[in-house]
C-alpha positions in Angstrom: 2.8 -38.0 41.3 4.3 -41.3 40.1 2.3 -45.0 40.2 4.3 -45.9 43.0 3.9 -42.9 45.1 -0.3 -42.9 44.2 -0.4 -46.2 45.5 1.6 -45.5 48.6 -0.9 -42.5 49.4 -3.7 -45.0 48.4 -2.3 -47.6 51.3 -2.1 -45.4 53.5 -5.7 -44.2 53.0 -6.7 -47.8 53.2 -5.4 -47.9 56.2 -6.9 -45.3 57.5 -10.6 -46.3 56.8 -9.7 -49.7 58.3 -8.7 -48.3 61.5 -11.9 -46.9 61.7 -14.5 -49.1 60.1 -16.9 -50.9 62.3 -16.1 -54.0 64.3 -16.0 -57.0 62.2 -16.1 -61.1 63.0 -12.4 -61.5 63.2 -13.1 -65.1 61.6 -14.6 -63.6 58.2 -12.1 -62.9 55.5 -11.3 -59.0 54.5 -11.4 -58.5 51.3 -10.8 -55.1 49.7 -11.0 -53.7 45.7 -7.7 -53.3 44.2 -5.8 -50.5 44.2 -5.5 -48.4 41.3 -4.4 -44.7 40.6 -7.4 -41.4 41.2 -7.7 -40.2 37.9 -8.5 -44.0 37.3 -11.8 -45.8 37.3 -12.2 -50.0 37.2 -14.8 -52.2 36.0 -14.3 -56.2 35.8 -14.0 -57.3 32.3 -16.9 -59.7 32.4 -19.3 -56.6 32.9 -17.6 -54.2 30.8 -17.9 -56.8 27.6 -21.6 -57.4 28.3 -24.6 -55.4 27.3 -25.2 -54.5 31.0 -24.6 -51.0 30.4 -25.3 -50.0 27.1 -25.5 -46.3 25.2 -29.4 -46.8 24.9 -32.2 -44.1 24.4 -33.1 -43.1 28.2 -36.7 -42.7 27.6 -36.6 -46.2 26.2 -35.7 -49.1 28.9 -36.4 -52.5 28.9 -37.3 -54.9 31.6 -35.3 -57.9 32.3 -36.1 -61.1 33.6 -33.8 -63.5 34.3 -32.3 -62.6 30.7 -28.7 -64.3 29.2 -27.2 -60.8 28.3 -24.7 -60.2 25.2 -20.9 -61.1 26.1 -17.5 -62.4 25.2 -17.2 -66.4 25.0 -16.0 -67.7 28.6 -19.0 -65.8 30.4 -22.5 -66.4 31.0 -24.4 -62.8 32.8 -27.8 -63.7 33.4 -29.7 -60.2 35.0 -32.8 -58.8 35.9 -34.0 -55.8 36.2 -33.8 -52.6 34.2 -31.3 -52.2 31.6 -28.9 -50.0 32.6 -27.2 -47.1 30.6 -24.2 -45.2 30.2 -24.8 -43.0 33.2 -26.1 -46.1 35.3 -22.1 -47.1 34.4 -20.6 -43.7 35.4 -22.2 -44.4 38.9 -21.2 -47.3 39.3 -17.5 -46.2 38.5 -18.0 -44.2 41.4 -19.4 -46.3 43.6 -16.6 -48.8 43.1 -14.1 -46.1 43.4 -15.5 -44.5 46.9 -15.8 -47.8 48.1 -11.9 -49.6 47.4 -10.2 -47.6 50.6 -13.5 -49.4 52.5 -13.2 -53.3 53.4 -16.0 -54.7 50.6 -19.4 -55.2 52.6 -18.7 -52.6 54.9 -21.0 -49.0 55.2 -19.7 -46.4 52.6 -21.7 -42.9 53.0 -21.7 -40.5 50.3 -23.3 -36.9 49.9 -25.0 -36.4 46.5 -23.5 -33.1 45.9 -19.9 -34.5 46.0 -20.9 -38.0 43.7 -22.5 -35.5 41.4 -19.5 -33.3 41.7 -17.5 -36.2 40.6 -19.8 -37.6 37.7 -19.1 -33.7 36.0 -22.7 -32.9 36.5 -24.8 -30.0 38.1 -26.1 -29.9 42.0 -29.7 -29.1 41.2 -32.6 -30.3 42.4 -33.3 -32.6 39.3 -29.9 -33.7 39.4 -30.3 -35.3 43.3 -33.4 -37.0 42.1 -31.8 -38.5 39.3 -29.3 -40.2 41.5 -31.6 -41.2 43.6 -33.5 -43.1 41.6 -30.7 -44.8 39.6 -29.1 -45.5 42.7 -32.4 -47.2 43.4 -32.3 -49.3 40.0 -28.5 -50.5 40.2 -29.5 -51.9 44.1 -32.6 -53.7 42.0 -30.4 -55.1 39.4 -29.6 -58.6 40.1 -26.8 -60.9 38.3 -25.3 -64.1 38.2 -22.3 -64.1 36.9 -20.3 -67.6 35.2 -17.1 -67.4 34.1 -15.0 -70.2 32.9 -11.2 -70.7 31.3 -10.2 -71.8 27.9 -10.5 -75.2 29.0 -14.1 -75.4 30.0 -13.2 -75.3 33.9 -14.9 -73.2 36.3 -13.3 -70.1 36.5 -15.9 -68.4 39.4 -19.7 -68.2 39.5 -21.5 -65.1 41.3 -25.1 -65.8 42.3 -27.8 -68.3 40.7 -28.5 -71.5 43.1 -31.0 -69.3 44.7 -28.4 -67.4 45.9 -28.2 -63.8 43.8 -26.3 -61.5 43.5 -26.2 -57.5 43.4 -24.3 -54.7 42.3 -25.3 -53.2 46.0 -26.1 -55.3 48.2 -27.4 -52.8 50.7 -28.8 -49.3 49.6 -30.0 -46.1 52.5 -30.5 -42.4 51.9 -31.1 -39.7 54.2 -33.2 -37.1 53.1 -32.2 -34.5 56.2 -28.6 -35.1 55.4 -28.2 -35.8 51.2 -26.3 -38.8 52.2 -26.5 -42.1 50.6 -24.8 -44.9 52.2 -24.1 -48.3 50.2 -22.5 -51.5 50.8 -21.1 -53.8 47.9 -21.4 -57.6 48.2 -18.1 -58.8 48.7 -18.2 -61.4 46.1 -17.1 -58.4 44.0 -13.2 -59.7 44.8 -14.1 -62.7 42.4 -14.9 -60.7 39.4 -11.9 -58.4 40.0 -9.7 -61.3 40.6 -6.2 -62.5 38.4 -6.2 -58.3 37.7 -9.3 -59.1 35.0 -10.3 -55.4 35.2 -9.9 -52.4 33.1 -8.7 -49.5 33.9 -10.0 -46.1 31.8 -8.8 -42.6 32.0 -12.0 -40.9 34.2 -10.8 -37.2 32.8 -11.0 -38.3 29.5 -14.2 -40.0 29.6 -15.5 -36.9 31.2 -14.9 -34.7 27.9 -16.8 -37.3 26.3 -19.2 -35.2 24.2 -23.0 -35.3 25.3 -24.9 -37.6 23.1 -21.5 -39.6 22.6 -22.6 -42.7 24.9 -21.4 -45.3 22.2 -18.6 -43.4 23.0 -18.2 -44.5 26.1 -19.3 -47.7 25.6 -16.6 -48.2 23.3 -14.1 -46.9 25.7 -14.7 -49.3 28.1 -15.0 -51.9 25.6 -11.5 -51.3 24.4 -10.0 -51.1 28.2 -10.7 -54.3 28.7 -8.0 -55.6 26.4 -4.1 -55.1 25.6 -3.9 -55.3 22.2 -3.1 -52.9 20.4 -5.4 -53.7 17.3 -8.7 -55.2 18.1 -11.3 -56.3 16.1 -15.3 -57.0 16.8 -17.9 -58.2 15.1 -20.5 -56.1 14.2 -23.1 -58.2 14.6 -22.3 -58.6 17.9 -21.0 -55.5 18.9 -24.4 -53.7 17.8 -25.7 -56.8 20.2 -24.1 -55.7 22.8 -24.9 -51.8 22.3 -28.5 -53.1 22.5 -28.5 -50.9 19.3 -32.4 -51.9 17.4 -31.5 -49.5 14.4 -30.9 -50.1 10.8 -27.1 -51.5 10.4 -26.3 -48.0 8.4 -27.9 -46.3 11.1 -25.6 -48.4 13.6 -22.3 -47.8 11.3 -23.4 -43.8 11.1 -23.2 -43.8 15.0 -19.9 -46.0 15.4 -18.3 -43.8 13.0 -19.0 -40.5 15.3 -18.3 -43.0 18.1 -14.8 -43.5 17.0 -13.9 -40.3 16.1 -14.9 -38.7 19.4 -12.3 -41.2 20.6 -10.1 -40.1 18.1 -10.3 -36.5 19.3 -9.7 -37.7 22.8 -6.8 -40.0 22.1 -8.6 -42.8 23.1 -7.9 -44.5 20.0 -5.7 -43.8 17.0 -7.6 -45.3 13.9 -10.6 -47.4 12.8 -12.2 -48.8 10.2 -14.9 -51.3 9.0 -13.3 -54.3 7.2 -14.5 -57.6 6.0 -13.1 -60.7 8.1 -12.1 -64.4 7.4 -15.3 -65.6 7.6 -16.5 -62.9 5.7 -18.6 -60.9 7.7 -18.4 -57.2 8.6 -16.0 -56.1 11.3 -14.8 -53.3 13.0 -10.6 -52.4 13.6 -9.6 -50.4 15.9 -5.7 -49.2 16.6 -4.8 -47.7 19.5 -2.5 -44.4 20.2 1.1 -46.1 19.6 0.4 -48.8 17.1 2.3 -47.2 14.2 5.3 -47.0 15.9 5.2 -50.8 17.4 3.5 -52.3 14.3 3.9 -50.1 11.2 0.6 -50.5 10.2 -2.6 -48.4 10.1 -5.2 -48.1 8.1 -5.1 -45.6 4.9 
């Protein structure tokens, strides 16, 4: 199916759902996701270049409090609450994908069966109580989120004035029926606004390798830009990993990181280098570069 026709079926979903959401003030503002293609998922940059989700050890997870979290210049993310992980992420992929045909803050049910279906994992028992309790930690975690231009200028600003703000703002389950039902806040259109969003292939992430959650991390990390070479500190990128190892243990994982994205097509190339201020770095090329830029590593 081509991009246009996807987005045709995809309005004509959204149409459906609106027909048939609940009755709404007709003086409040409707507000709905963008649209974007099914074998697609979408995360705002400003989250996906934090350390909100990061490819930590799941028996290890820290409590925050109000904390500044690890991002790109421009932003400010202070959060509290657990730290989430990789798989946190993949649910929340979800969520935001069930919930764009919905208008945002309106009632979006969900049996576990079919989000676990989704997520490539089993339907056991253990399974439904895993999503149920991260469910319950992503409607716990609470953000604001500041984001400014070049210029210094207030871009938008989620939460803080006493005023915060969640990835859920509403969260049920039903025991008798396996369905969850959510509602986002609806200040979600401010982070997804001027199309700052990535978009990553869902199939490919995935055949992500378990174990591989730097993997993933660096997917999403790479999403969030169009260049076709990008470059990060390591300093910071192991900051925003919430990696604690040795820096050889960090570069031992990046390196099986990057090739897993390799095998995948994610990427084309990578390797450490030393930048202008002399400080370790890592390049990455994405699939096509050689044939726009001529140049890869050797």
């Amino acid at each position: 199916m081509t991009l246009a026709a996807d987005i045709t079926e995809f309005s004509k979903k959204v149409a459906a759902r609106a027909a048939t959401a609940a009755p709404r003030n007709e003086l409040a503002p409707v507000h709905y996701l963008p649209a974007w293609a099914e074998d697609n998922r979408a995360m705002p940059n400003t989250i996906a270049r934090s350390s909100m989700f990061a490819p930590i050890s799941r028996n290890i997870r820290q409590r925050h409090d109000n904390a500044v979290l690890v991002s790109r210049s421009g932003c400010i993310i202070h959060y509290s609450g657990q730290q989430l992980d990789e798989a946190d992420c993949d649910i929340v992929f979800q969520l935001l994908f069930i919930a764009r045909l919905y208008p945002l803050g309106a009632a979006v049910s969900f049996k576990s069966a079919d989000c676990l279906h989704a997520l490539g994992r089993g339907t056991g028992n253990s399974q439904y109580q895993w999503l149920k309790r991260r469910l319950l930690a992503i409607r716990e975690a609470m953000l604001m989120v500041e984001a400014r231009q070049p210029d210094g200028k207030l871009k938008y600003k989620c939460g803080g004035d006493f005023k915060t703000f969640n990835i859920l703002r509403e969260y049920e389950f039903n025991a008798e029926t396996e369905e969850h039902t959510i509602e986002l806040d609806p200040r979600w259109v401010l982070l997804f606004g001027a199309r700052e969003y990535e978009l990553i292939d869902w199939h490919k992430r995935l055949q992500i390798r378990r174990g591989q959650d730097m993997a993933k991390s660096l997917q999403r990390l790479v999403a969030t830009s169009n260049e076709r070479i990008q470059r990060y500190n390591l300093d910071w990128l192991q900051s925003k990993m919430v990696y604690t190892g040795r820096r050889r243990n960090f570069k031992s994982a990046l390196a099986a990181a990057c090739a897993e994205l390799i095998r995948l097509e994610i990427i084309q190339a990578w390797k450490i280098e030393i930048s202008t201020r002399s400080e370790e770095q890592v390049a990455i090329w994405l699939p096509g570069t050689q044939s726009v830029l001529g140049c890869l590593p050797t």
